[in-house]
C-alpha positions in Angstrom: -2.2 5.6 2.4 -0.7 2.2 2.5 -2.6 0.7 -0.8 -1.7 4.0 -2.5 2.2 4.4 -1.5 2.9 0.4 -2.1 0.9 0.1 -5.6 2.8 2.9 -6.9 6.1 2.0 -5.4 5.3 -1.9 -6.6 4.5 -0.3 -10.3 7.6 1.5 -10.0 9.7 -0.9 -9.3 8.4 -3.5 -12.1 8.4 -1.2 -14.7 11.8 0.0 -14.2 13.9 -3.2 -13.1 12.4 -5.1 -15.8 13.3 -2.6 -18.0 17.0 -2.5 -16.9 17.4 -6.3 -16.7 16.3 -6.6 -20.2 17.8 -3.7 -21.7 21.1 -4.9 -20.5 20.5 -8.1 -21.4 20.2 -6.8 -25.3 23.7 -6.0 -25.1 25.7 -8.9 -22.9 24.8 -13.1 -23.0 23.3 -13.6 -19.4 23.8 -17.0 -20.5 27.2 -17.0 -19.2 25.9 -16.0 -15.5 23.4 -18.6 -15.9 25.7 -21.4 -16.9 28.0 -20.3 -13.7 24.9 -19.8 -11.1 23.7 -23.3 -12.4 26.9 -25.2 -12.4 29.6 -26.6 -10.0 28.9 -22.8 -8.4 25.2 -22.9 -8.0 26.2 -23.2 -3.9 28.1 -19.5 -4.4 24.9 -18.4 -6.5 22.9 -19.2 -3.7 24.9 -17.0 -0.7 25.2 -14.6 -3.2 21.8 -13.8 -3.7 20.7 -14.0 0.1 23.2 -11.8 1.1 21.8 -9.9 -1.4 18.5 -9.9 -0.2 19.7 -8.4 2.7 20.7 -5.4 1.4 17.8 -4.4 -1.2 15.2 -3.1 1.9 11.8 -4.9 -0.3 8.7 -6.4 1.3 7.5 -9.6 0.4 5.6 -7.7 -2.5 7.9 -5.2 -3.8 10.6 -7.9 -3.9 8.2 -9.3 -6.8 9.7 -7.4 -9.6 13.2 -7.6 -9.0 12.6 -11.4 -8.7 11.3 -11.4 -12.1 13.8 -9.9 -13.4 15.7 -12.4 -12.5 14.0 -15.0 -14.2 13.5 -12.8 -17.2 18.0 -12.9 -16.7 17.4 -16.3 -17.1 19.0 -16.5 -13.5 18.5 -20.7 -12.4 14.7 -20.7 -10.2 16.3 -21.9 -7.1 18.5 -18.8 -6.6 15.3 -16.5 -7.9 13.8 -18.0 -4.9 16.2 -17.6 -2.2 16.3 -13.7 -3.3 12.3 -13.8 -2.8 13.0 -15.3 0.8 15.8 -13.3 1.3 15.2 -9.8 0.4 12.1 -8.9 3.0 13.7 -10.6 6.2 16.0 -8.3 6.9 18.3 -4.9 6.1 20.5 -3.2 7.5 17.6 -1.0 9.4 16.2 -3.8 10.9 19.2 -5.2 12.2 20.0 -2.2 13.6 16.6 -1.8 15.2 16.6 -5.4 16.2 19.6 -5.3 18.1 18.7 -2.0 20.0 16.1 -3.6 21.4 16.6 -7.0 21.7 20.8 -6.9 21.5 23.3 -8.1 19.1 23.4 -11.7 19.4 19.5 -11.6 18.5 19.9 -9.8 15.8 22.5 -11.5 14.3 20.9 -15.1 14.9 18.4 -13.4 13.0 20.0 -12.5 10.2 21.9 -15.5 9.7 18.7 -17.6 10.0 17.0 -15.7 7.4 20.1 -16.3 4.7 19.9 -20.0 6.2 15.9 -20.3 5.2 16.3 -18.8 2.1 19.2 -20.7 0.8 17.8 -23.8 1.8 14.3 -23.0 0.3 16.2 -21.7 -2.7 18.2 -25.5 -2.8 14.9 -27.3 -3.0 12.9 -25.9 -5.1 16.0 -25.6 -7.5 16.5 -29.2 -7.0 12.6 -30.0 -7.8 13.2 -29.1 -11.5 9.9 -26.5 -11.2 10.6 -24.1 -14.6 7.5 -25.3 -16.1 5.7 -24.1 -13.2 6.2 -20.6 -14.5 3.7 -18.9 -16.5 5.6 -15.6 -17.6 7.3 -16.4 -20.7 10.7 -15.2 -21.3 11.4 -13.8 -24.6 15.0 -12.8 -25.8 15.1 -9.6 -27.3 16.1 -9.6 -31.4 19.3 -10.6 -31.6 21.3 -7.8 -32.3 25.1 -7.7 -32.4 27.0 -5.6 -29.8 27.2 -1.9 -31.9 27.8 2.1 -31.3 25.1 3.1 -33.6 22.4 5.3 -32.5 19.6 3.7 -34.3 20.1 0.0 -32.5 20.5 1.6 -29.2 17.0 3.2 -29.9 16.1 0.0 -31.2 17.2 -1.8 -27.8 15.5 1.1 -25.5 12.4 0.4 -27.3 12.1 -3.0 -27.5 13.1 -2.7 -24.1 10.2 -0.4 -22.9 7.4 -2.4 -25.1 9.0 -5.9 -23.1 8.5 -3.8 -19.9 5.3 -2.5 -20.0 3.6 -6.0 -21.6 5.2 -7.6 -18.6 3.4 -4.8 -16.9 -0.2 -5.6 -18.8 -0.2 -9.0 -17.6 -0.2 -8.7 -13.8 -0.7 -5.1 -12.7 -4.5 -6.1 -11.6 -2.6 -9.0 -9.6 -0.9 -6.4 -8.1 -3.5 -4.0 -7.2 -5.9 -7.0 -5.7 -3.0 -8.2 -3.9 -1.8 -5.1 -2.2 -5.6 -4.1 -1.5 -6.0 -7.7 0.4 -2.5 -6.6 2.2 -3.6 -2.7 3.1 -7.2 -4.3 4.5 -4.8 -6.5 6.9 -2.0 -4.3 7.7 -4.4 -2.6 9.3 -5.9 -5.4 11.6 -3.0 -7.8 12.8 -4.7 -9.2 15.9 -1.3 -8.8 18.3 -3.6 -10.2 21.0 -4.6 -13.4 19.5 -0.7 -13.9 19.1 -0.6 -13.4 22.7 -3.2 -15.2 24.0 -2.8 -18.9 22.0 1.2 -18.0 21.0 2.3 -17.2 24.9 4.3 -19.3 27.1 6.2 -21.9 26.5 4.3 -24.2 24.9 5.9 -26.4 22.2 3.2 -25.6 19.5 3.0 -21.9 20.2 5.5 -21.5 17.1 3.8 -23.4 15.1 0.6 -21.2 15.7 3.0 -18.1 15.4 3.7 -19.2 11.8 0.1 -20.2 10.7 -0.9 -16.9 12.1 1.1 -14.8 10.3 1.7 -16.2 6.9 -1.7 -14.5 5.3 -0.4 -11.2 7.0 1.2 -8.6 5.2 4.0 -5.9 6.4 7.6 -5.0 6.3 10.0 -5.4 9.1 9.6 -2.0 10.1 5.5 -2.6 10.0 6.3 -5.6 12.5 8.8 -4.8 15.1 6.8 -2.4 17.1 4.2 -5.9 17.6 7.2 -8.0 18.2 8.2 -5.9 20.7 4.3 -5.3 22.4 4.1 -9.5 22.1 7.7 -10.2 24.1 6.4 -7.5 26.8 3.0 -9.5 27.0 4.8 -12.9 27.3 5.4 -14.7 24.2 8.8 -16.0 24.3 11.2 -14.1 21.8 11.9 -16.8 19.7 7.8 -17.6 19.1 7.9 -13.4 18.4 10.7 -14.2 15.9 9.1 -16.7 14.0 5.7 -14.7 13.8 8.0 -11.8 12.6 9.5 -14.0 9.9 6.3 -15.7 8.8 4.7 -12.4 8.0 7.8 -10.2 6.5 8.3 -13.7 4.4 5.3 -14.3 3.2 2.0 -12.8 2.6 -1.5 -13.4 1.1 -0.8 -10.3 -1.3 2.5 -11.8 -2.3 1.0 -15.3 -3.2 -2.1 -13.4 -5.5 0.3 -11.2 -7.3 2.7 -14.1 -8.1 -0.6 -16.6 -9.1 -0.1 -14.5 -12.3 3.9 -15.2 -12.7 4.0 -18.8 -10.8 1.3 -22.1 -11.0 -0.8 -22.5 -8.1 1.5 -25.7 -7.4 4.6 -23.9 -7.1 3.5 -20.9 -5.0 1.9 -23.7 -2.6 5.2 -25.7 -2.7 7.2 -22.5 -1.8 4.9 -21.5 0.8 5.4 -24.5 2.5 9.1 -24.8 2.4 9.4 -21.7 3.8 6.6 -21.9 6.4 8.2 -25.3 7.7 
C-alpha cells in the first residue's frame, strides 16, 4: 500500500508541477526572479522558500519534483535546496500534532529549527558554486513572443507536455527503486534500537539518533507516533527530535531518486550539511 500510494502520488506530482513550471515559464522571463533570488536579496529568497516548505505537506521524496521545478525555473541551487530541507520537516499538521502532545514551545522550537537548518544548508551549498553537479539539463522552451493566438498556446501546451514527460523518462525507474527501498523500511524502523543505544542522557546519543535515521524513510505523520513511544521509553525529547528530523529530512529513497537529477558528490555534500 505504501510503494503503490507514494509512486503514484510521486509520478503525479512530477508530471504535473514540471508541467506548470515550464508552461509558465513559456510565457513570462523567470530570469527576472532569478536575477532577484540571486542578488543583494538572495537572504529574502532563502526565508522565502523555507517558509514555504512549511506549508506544501511533501516527504522527503515527493518534495523531489517540485524541487526540480525549481531548478528547471532557473531558481539559484541554494534556495532549491533549502525548499528540499524545508518542505518535509514540518506543516501545519504536524505542528499542530506536535504541540498537543509535547506543547507549544516544542513545537515551535521545532519549526523554527527546521527553517534555521534549511536556510543554512541552502546558504552553503549556494555558496559552494555546485550547478555543474547537476545532471538534468534545463532547456528553455522556443522562444516565442508573448501572443493571444490559439495555435502558440497549443504550441506552448505541447512543448510543454513533451518537456514534462522526457523529464519523466529519465528518472521514473529512480523513483520506483527508491520508493521500493523506502516501503521495505517504512515498515521496519527498529524504535527499540533508538531506545536502547539513543536513551539517557548521554552526549552521543544524538549523534546515534541522526546516523540511525538518515537511511529511513517516512513523513512526519509516519514518525510521530515513534517519537512519542521513544520519549515514553526514555530517550530525551530533544535526541527524539533529532531522530524525527533525520528521517522526515532525509532518506535512502530520496538520495537514489535524486542520483538521477544531482552527482553523487553533491547528494553526499547535502547529506552531510544537513545531517551535521
Amino acid at each position: 500500500h505504501f510503494f503503490i500510494f507514494d509512486t503514484v502520488k510521486i509520478f503525479i506530482l512530477l508530471i504535473s508541477i514540471i508541467y506548470f513550471i515550464t508552461f509558465i515559464q513559456s510565457y513570462f522571463p523567470l530570469e527576472k526572479i532569478r536575477v532577484y533570488l540571486s542578488g543583494k536579496s538572495k537572504i529574502v529568497g532563502h526565508i522565502l522558500a523555507g517558509v514555504f516548505g512549511i506549508i506544501t505537506p511533501f516527504c522527503s521524496c515527493s518534495a523531489i519534483p517540485l524541487f526540480l521545478g525549481f531548478l528547471q525555473a532557473r531558481i539559484p541551487l541554494g534556495v532549491a535546496f533549502t525548499y528540499l530541507v524545508s518542505a518535509p520537516l514540518s506543516d501545519p499538521v504536524v505542528f499542530a500534532l506536535l504541540a498537543s502532545i509535547f506543547g507549544f514551545k516544542v513545537a515551535i522550537l521545532y519549526v523554527v529549527f527546521g527553517v534555521i537548518i534549511s536556510i543554512i544548508a541552502g546558504l552553503i551549498i549556494g555558496a559552494m558554486k555546485m550547478e555543474k553537479e547537476v545532471l538534468i539539463e534545463v532547456k528553455p522552451l522556443d522562444n516565442v513572443s508573448y501572443t493571444d493566438d490559439k495555435t502558440l498556446f497549443k504550441h506552448r501546451a505541447k512543448e510543454s507536455l513533451i518537456y514534462s514527460f522526457d523529464i519523466f523518462k529519465k528518472i521514473y525507474l529512480y523513483i520506483i527503486i527508491g520508493v521500493g527501498v523506502g516501503a521495505f523500511i517504512h515498515g521496519y524502523i527498529p524504535a527499540d534500537f533508538i531506545a536502547k543505544y539513543a536513551g539517557g542522557d548521554v552526549w552521543y546519543a544524538p549523534i546515534i539518533a541522526v546516523l540511525a535515521g538518515i537511511p529511513m524513510y517516512s513523513n512526519e505523520l509516519g514518525v510521530l507516533p515513534i517519537i512519542e513511544v521513544l520519549t515514553q521509553k526514555g530517550v530525551l525529547i530533544g535526541t527524539a527530535i533529532s531522530f524525527m528530523m533525520a528521517v522526515v529530512a532525509l532518506s535512502l529513497p530520496e538520495a537514489m531518486i535524486l542520483k538521477r537529477i544531482l552527482s553523487v558528490k553533491l547528494i553526499a555534500i547535502f547529506f552531510s550539511i544537513v545531517g551535521f
